[in-house]
N, C-alpha and C positions, 0 to 999 in steps of 0.2 A: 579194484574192489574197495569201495567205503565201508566202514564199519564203526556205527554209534555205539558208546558204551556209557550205561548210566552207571554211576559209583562208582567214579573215576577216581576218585581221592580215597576210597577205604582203601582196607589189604587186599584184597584180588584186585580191584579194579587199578589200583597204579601199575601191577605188575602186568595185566593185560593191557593197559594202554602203552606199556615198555614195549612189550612184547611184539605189539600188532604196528606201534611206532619206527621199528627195525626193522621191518617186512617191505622188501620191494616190489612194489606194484600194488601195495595198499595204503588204505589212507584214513587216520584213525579220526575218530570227530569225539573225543570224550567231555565229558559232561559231571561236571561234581553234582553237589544236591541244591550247592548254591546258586547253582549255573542251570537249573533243569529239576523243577519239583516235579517227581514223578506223579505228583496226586493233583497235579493241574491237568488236565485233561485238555485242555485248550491249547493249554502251554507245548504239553508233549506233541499233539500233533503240527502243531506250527512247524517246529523242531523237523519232526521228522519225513512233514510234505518239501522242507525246505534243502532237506540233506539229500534225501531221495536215496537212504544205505539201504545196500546190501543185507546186511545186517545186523541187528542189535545184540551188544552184547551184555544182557540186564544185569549187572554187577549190586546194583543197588539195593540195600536191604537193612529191616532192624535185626540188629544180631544181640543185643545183651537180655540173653534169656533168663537170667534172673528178675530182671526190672520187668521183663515181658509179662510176669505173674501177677504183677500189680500196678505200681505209678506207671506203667510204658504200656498196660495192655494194648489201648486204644490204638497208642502209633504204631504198636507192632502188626494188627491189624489191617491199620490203612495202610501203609507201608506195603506189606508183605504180601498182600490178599488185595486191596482197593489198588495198590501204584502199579501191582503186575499186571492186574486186570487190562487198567489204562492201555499199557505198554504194547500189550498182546492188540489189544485193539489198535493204534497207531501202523504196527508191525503189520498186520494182516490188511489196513485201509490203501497202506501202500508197499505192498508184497516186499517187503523186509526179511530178510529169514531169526528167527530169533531164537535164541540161548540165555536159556533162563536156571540161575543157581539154588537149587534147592538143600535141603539137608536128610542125614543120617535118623534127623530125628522123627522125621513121619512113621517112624517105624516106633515099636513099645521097646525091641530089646530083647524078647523074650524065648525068641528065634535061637536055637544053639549053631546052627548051620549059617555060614552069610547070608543077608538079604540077597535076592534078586530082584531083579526090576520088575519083574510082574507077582512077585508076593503080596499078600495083602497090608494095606497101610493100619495105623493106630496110635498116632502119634499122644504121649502122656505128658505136654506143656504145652502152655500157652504157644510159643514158639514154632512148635512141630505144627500146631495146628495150622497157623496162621499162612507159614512156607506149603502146606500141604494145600490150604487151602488158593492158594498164590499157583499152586502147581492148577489145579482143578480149572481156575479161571482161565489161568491160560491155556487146555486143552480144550476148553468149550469157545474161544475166542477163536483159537491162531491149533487146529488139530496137528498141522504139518511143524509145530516148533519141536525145538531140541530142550530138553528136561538134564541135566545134570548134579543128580547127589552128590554132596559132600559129606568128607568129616573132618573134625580137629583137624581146620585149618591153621597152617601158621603160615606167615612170610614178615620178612624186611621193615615192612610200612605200616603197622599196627601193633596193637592189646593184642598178646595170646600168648597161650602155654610155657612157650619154650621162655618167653621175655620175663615174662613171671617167676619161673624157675633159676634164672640165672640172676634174676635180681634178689630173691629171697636166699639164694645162697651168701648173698655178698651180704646179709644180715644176720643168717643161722648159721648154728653147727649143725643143727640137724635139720633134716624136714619131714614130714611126713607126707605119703602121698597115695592116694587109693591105689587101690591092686584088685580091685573087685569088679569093673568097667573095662569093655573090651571094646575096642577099633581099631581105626586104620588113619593114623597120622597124612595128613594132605599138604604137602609146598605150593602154595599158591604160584609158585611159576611154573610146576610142572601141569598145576590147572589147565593156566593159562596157555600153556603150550595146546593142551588136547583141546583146548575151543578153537585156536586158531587150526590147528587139524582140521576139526571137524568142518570150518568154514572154506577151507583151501582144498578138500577131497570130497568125492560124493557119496556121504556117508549118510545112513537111511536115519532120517530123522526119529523122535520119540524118545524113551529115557533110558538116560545112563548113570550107571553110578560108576565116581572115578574120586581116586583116593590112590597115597603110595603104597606099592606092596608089602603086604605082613600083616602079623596085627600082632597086637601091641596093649595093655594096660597101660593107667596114666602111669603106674609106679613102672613101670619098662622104660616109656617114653622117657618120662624125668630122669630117669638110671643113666639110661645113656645121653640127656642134654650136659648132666654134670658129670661126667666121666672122668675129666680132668680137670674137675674142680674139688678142693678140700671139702667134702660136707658130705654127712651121712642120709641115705638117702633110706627112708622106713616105711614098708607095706603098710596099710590102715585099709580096713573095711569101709565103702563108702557112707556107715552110719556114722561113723567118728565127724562126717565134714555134712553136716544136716542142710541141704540148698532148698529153698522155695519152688523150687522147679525140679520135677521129677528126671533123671535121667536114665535114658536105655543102659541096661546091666549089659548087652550084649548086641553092639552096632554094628557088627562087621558084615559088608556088603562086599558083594560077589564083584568081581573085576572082570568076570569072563565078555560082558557084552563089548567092552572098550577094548579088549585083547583082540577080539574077534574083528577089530578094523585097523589092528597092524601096529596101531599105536604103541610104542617099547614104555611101560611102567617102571620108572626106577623105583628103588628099596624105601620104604622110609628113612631107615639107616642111609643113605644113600642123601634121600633129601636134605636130609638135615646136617651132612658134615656140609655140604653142598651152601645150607643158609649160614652157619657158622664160621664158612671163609668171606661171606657174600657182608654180612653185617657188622660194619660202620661202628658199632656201638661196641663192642668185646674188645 
């Protein structure tokens, strides 16, 4: 089984081409952004008349949702919406199966119940839009791809939460940290585990949302990344920390479609001692 993955060098995509790299009887072909502009259209299909995968696995994306509201609109855009477009198209010209990573934030938030997969979207940032709309394109390209939500991703090989926390500690006594914002913390290896699932069993295509279990505020999350570390760790309403970009008050998306194909969901708590023996940097 070959399998292309664009965004080989962000956070998911190293861990998926880890991941799909260890697998016997597969054969990973990844691709950075340097090695494969997903907004060349020419370029992608050359690529992927010449691979002849399986499947793609579209790791590739703008993720800095702050910048997304202003100087980045554009790339977040093309990016997110114009490079999936492409991808889908590629993926469907030469029957590809394709898995494509969307976000928590297509949604407003406003939901007290988890999202499911078939609630309705409304995403309040540039960002959500952009992914939501990246989703749309690829269901009018490629109807038979796989859609996978995320949220507060961390892992090993990137910017994100946990790194931020553990390095502000080594600078404060205290910190402060929202307690108003609710989800579901994501290990991009445990990601990347349920894609390669999904591409190694015959699992019905169309969308899933996958995240670790629980849920969790940012001031939870943070509690437990410093647990055993000296620093005070302080609830604050999300107006205290004013962002350019609106964010869902309440992200947490239902698990039962990914449970429902056997798939074992570890803890977020679980995740994260899990990245905390895994990383190099502590």
């Amino acid at each position: 089984m070959k399998i292309l993955i664009t965004g080989a060098k962000g956070q998911l995509g190293q861990d998926v081409t880890e991941i799909v790299e260890k697998k016997s009887g597969v054969k990973a072909y990844p691709f950075s952004r340097q090695e494969l502009d997903i907004l060349d259209e020419q370029a992608v299909f050359s690529v992927v008349e010449s691979i002849q995968p399986d499947w793609i696995f579209h790791c590739a994306a703008y993720t800095n949702v702050e910048a997304a509201e202003d100087e980045g609109k554009d790339l977040n855009w093309k990016v997110n919406k114009d490079g999936s477009a492409i991808i889908s198209k590629a993926a469907a010209a030469f029957n590809a199966q394709l898995i494509y990573i969307s976000t928590d934030y297509v949604f407003d938030g406003t939901k007290e119940e988890p999202y499911r997969t078939t609630d309705p979207t409304n995403p309040i940032n540039e960002y959500g839009k952009a992914k939501l709309a990246g989703e749309l394109a690829i269901r009018e390209n490629y109807p038979n791809s796989y859609i996978i939500r995320t949220s507060w991703v961390f892992g090993e090989n990137g910017k994100n939460f946990v790194y931020t926390m553990l390095n502000l500690a080594k600078k404060m006594e205290t910190l402060k940290v929202v307690n108003d914002q609710y989800g579901r913390p994501t290990y991009t290896k445990d990601l990347a585990a349920f894609m390669l699932f999904i591409a190694e069993n015959e699992i019905e295509n169309g969308i899933y949302h996958f995240s670790n279990q629980g849920v969790a505020t940012w001031h939870d999350f943070a509690s437990e990344i410093l647990k055993n570390v000296d620093v005070q760790v302080l609830p604050v309403n999300s107006d205290e920390f004013p962002q350019k970009a609106k964010r869902p008050q309440h992200s947490v998306m239902s698990l039962d479609k990914v449970k429902d194909t056997g798939f074992n969901i570890p803890t977020w708590e679980n995740a994260l001692n899990r990245f905390m023996k895994n990383t190099k940097s502590l």
